[in-house]
C-alpha positions in Angstrom: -25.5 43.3 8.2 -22.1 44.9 7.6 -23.3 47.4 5.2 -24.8 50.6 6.9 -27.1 52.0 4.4 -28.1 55.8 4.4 -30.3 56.2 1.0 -33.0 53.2 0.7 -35.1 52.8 -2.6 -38.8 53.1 -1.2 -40.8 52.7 -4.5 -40.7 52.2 -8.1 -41.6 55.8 -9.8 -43.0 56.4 -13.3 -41.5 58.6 -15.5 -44.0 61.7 -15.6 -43.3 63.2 -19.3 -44.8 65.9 -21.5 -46.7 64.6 -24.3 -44.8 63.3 -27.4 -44.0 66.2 -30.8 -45.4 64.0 -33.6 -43.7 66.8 -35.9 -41.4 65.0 -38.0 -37.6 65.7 -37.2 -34.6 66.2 -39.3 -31.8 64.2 -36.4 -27.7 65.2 -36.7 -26.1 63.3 -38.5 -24.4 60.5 -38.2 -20.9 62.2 -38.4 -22.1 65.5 -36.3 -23.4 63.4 -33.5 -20.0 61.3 -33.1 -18.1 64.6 -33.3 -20.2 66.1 -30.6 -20.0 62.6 -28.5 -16.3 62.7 -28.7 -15.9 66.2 -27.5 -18.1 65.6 -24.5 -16.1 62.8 -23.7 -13.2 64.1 -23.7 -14.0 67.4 -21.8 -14.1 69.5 -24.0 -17.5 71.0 -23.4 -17.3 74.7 -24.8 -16.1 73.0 -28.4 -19.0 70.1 -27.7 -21.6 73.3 -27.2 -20.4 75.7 -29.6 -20.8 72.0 -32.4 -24.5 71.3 -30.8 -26.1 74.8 -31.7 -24.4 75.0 -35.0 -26.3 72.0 -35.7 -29.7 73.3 -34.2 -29.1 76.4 -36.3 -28.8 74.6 -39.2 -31.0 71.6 -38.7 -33.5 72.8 -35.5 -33.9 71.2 -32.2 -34.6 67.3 -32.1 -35.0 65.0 -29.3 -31.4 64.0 -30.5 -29.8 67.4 -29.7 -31.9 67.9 -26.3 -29.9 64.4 -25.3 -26.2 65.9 -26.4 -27.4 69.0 -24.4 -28.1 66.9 -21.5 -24.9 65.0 -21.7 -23.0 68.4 -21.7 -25.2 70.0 -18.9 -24.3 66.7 -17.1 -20.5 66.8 -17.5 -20.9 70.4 -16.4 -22.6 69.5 -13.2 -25.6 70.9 -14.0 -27.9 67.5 -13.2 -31.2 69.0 -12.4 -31.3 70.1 -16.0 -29.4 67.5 -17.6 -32.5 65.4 -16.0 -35.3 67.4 -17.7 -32.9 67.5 -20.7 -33.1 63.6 -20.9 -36.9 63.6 -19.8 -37.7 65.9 -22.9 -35.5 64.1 -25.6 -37.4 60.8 -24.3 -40.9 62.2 -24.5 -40.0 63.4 -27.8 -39.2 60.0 -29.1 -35.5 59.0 -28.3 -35.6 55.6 -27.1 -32.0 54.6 -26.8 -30.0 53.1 -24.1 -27.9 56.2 -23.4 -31.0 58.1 -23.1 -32.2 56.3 -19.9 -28.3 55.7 -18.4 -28.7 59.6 -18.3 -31.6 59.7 -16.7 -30.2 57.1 -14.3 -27.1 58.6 -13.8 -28.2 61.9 -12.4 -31.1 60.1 -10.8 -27.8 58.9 -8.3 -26.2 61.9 -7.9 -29.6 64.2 -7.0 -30.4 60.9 -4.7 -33.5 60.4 -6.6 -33.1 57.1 -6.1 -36.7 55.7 -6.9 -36.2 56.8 -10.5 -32.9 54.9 -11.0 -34.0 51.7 -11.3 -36.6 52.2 -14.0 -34.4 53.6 -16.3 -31.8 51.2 -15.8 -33.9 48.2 -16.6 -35.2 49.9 -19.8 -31.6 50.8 -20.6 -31.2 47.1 -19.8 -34.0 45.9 -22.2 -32.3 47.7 -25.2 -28.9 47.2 -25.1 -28.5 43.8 -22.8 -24.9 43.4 -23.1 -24.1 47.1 -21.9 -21.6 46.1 -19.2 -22.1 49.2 -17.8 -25.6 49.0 -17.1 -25.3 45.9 -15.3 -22.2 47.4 -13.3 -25.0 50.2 -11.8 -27.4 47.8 -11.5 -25.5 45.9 -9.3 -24.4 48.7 -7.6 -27.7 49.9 -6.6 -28.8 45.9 -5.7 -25.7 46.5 -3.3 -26.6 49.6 -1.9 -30.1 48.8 -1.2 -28.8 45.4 0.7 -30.7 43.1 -2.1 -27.0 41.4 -2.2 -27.9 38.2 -3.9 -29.0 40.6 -7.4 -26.1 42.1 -7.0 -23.6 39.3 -7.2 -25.6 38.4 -10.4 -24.7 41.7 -11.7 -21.7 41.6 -11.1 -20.8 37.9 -12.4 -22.6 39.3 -16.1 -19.6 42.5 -16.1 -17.4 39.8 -15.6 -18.9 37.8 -18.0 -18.6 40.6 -20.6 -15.9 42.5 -19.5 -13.2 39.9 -17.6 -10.9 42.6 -17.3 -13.2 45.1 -15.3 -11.5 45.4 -11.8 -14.1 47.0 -10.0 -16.6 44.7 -10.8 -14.8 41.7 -9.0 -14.1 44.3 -6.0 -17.9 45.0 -6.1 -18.5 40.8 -6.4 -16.2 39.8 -3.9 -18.5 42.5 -1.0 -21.8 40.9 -2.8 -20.1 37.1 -2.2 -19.7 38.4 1.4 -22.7 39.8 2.1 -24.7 36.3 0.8 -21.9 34.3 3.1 -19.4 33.1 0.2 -16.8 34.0 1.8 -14.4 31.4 0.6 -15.3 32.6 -2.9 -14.9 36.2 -2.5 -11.2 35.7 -1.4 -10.3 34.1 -4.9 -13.0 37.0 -6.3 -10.3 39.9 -4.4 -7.2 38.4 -5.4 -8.4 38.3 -9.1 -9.2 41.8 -8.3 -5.7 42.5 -6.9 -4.1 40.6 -10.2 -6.1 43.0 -12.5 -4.8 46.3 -10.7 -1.3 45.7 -10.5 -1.6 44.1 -14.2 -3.1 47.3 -15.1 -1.2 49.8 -12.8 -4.3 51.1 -11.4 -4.2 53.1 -8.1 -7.0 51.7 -6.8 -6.4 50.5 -3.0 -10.3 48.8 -2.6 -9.5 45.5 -3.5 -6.6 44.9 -1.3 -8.6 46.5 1.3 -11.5 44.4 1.0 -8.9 41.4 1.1 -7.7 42.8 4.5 -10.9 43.0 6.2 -12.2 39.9 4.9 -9.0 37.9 5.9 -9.3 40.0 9.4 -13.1 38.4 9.5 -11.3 35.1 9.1 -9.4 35.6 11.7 -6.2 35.4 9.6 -4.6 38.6 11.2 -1.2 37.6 9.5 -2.1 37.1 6.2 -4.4 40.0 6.5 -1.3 42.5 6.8 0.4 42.5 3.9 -2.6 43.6 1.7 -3.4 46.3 4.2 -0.6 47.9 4.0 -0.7 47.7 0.6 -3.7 49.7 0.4 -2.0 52.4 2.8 0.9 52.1 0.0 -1.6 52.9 -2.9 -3.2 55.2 -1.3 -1.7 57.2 1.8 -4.9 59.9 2.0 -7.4 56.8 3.3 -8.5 57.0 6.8 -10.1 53.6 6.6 -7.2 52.2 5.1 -4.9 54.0 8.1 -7.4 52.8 10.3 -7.6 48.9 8.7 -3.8 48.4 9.1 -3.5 50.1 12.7 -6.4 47.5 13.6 -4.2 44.7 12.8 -0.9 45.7 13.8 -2.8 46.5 17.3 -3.9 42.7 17.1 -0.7 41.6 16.1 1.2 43.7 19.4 2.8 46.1 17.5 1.7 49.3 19.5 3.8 52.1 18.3 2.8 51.3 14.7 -1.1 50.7 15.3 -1.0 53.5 17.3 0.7 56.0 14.2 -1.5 54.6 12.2 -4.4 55.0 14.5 -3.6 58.5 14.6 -2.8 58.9 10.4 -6.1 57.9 10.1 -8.1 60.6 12.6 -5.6 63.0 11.0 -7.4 62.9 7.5 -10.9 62.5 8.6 -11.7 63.7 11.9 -14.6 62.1 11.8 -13.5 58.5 11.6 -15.4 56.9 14.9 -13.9 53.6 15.2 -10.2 54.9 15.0 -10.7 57.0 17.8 -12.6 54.2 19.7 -9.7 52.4 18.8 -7.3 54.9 20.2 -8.9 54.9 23.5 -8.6 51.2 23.8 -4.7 50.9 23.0 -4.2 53.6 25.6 -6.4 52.1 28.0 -4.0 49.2 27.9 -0.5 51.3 28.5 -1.8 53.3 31.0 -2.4 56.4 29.5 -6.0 57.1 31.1 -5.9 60.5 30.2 -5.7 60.2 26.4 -7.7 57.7 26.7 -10.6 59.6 27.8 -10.2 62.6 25.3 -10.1 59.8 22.4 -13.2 58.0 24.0 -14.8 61.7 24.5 -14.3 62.6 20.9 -15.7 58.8 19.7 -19.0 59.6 21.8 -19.4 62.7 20.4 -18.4 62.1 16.8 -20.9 59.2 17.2 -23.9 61.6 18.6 -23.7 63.7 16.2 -24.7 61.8 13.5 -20.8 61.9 12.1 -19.1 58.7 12.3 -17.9 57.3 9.1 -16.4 54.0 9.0 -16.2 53.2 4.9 -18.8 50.6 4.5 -21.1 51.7 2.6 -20.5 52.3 -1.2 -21.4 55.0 -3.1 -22.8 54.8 -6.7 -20.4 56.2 -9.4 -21.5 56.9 -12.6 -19.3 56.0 -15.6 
């Protein structure tokens, strides 16, 4: 398995939720709720706030301005309330798609992992063309190895949004994992097409090209899109550490071993460069680096420490 995985989804979980208000409610309307929306979206959250409790002053507190709360709370970083937030305007009788992506969402980043699910397949059951939803489904599929769900994620953001980069990036690693290798080439370059089409500095896809090409044993071919990634993005150990791999392959010492080095540089705790290191000095003599690069490798790996960019994380949108 090439994908190391840290954070494994051990059960489903049901919701646990205080008992429904069967007050009626008077809900923001229409026009006050997109005002709100659009000031949360676009970061302004003191103007977004300042809107929500005018509204509860005039109007009261509903299950509708408990969610805006929780999406402000959530922009602000404040998940552990924007959670109960989004708890309490469900129990109170919101049942909308955006209710349970919240819950979801900061489900990920409090690595409450057993609750994420749930709410994505309910947010999934209301609003089944959400492209989004089936992005972080498939992103949690990939991250708890079930790779064959994934890639039919994926394939249905495609299918409704064909100019979503990420999600052929994120199919191409799912085409890998379930051995379509052949397929997730073509899947990365229409990846590639998409960023430079849209201008993105995004370095994954040509990075994903490079390793997979490596795996192929196409070391030539596999160059050019590693240093392409290196291009896009110069602050990437694994990129740094991708490309010295290949030029080391390809007998070109003095640049693997730059990059090599690049790459230890911005993450000190990048194992496999340093492993990597040791190996290429090994092999010009040069026993006594080689041993401090080696010693650092066996410690960073001891420790718990090594990173090697495998594993994905799951962003919320």
């Amino acid at each position: 398995m090439r994908v190391s995985q840290e954070l494994v989804l051990s059960c489903f979980a049901v919701f646990v939720l205080s008992s429904f208000d069967s007050k009626p409610q008077i809900q923001p309307s229409p026009a006050s709720r997109q005002i709100i929306q659009k000031l949360i979206d676009s970061g302004h959250l003191q103007e977004a706030r300042d809107k929500l409790q005018a509204e509860v002053a005039a109007r009261g507190e509903t299950s509708e301005t408990i969610f805006l709360e929780g999406l402000i709370l959530f922009k602000e970083k404040r998940y552990e309330e924007s959670l109960n937030k989004a708890e309490r305007s469900l129990a109170l009788g919101l049942r909308e798609p955006e209710v349970y992506k919240l819950i979801a969402f900061n489900g990920v980043v409090l690595d409450r992992l057993k609750i994420v699910e749930p709410a994505l397949k309910t947010a999934l059951n209301l609003a089944p063309n959400d492209s989004t939803v089936h992005f972080h489904l498939g992103l949690l599929y990939f991250t708890t190895n079930r790779f064959a769900m994934a890639e039919s994620q994926f394939q249905k953001v495609i299918e409704l949004n064909p100019s979503y980069m990420k999600a052929y990036d994120m199919l191409g690693q799912a085409q890998e994992e379930v051995e379509k290798e052949d397929a997730a080439l073509g899947t990365y370059r229409k990846a590639i097409e998409l960023t430079e089409q849209q201008s993105l500095r995004d370095e994954s896809a040509y990075l994903h090209l490079a390793k997979l090409l490596w795996v192929k044993n196409q070391y030539q071919e596999s160059l050019a899109p590693a240093q392409k990634a290196v291009e896009i993005n110069p602050g990437s150990a694994e990129a740094h550490f991708v490309l010295g791999r290949l030029l080391a392959k390809l007998g070109k010492e003095i640049e693997a071993e730059k990059a090599l080095r690049r790459s230890t540089q911005i993450d000190p705790k990048y194992g496999e460069a340093y492993y990597l290191l040791s190996r290429l000095y090994v092999k010009q003599g040069r026993q006594k680096e080689a041993a401090e690069a080696l010693e650092v490798f066996k410690s960073v790996t001891r420790n718990g420490e090594q990173k090697s960019g495998k594993t994905p994380s799951l962003p919320v949108q």
